[in-house]
SEFIMAR-634534 format. One record per residue (C-alpha): residue in three letters; x, y, z. Coordinates in steps of 0.001 Angstrom, whole numbers, plus 500000, padded with zeros to 6 digits. Each point is the difference from the previous one (the first is absolute). Layout:
# residues N
AlaXYZ...
END
This chain:
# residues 206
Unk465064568910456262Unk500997496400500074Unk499169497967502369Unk502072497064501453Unk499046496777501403Unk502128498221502354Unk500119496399499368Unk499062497420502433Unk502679497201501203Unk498438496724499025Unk499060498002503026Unk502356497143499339Unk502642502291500170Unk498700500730503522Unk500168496393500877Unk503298498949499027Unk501119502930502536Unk498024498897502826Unk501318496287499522Unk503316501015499887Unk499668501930502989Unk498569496979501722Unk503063497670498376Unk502606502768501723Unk498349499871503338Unk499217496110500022Unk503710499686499374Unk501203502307502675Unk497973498036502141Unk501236496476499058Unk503415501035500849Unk499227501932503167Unk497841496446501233Unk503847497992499205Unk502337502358501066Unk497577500058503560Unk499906496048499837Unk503566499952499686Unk500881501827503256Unk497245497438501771Unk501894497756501984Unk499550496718501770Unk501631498326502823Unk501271496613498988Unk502199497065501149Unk503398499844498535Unk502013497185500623Unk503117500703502004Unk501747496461499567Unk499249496880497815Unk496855497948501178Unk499745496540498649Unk496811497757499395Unk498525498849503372Unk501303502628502018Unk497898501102502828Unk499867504164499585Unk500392502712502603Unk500770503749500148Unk503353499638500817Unk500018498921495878Unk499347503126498325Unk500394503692500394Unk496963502361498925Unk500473502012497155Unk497146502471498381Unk499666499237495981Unk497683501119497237Unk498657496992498414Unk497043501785499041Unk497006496641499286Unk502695497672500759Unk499874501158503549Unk497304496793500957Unk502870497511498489Unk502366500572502896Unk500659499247503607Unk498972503535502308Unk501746499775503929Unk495946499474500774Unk499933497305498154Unk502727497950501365Unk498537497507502757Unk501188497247502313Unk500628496023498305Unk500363501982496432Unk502576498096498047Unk501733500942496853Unk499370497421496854Unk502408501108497949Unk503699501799500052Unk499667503657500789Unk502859501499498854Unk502069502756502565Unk498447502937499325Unk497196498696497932Unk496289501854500780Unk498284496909501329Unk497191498870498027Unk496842498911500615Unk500019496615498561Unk503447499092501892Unk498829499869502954Unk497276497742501550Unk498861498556503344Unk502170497183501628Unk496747497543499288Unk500503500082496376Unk503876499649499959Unk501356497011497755Unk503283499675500345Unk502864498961503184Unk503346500920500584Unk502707497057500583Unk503781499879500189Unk502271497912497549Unk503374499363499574Unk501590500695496531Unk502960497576499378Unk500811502774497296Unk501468503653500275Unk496792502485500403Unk501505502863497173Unk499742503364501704Unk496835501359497699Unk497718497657502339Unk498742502067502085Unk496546500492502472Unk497667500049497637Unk501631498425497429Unk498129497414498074Unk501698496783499321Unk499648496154498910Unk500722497194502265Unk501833496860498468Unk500836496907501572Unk502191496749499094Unk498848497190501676Unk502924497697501741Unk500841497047498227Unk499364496350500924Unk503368499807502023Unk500012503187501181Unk503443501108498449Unk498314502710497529Unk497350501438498630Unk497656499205497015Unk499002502836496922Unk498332502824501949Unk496359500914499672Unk497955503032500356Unk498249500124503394Unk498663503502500333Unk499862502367496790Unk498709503313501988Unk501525500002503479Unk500407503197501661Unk503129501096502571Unk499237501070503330Unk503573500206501125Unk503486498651499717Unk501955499071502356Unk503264502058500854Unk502956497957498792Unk502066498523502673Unk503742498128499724Unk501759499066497185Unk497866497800498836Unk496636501818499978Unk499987500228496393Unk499450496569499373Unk496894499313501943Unk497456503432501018Unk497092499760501928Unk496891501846498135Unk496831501083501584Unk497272499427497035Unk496376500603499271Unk498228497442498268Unk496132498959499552Unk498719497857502301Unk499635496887497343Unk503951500040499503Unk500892499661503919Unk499423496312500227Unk502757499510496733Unk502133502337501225Unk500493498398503424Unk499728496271498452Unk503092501245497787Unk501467501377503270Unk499557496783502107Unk500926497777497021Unk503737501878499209Unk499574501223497690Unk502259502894498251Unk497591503143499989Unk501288502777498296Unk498964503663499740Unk499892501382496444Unk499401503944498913Unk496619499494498028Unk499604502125496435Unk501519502690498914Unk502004502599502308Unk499555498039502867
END
């Protein structure tokens, strides 16, 4: 009678199983942990108009919205968050999800807004929040023109413009602008002087 021996499976055949096993389950449970940190959401500010630099911020502002932002949660503003003399330091966009670092208290705010006068047309991409460069000609001597224009401010930014009124409101515009503090006293000395000042789009697609 013969007799037969069953043969043994080697152990590291053994292993390979039980770490692919492990492999399977470790990746059905990475993709159960983001599918479940996907469908986490948190309630944010969004933006419901444009918000220029050195605007004081309220709740009237922004609408709530919930959003999955998953670690990027910390970076923006929550409704909790939002608190009185808060200022914006930076354009928030209509409909932008306010950030974190646009926002600060009203202590630490740098810039002003003033009103000019541009002697030129304002073309109709300036808008609030547009950001735009500030030019003046200074009068000449005898006050009949104006000498080669200059760069005043290179990073203004548009609060508002005023509605055009009568038929000649294209040639002059008043325009509400945000600049740093350390520009005010050149801007109004340009003002007070006569200066031309005129309001130009600044970079690309502006």
């Amino acid at each position: 009678m013969t007799t037969h021996t069953r043969t043994r499976r080697p152990f590291y055949g053994d292993l390979r199983f039980l770490i692919g096993i492990a492999l399977v389950i470790a990746s059905v449970a990475g993709v159960w942990l983001l599918v479940g940190a996907a469908r986490q959401t948190t309630p944010v500010l969004q933006a419901s108009r444009t918000i220029v630099p050195g605007e004081p911020l309220g709740s009237s502002d922004f609408q709530v919205v919930e959003v999955g932002l998953g670690p990027l949660t910390d970076d923006y503003l929550a409704p909790q968050d939002l608190e009185p003399g808060m200022i914006a330091v930076r354009t928030i966009d209509d409909g932008e999800l306010v950030p974190r670092s646009g926002t600060a208290d009203a202590d630490a705010g740098r810039t002003t807004a003033i009103v000019i006068t541009s002697t030129g047309a304002i073309p109709a991409s300036v808008k609030a929040g547009s950001t735009v460069e500030l030019w003046q000609a200074p009068p000449s001597k005898d006050g009949r023109s104006f000498g080669d224009p200059r760069i005043l401010v290179a990073d203004a930014v548009v609060a508002s413009v005023a509605e055009p009124e009568g038929m000649l409101s294209d040639a002059r515009t008043d325009v509400e602008v945000v600049v740093d503090r350390a520009d005010v006293a050149d801007v109004l000395s340009a003002m007070n002087g006569g200066a031309a000042v005129s309001v130009i789009p600044a970079g690309p697609g502006e």
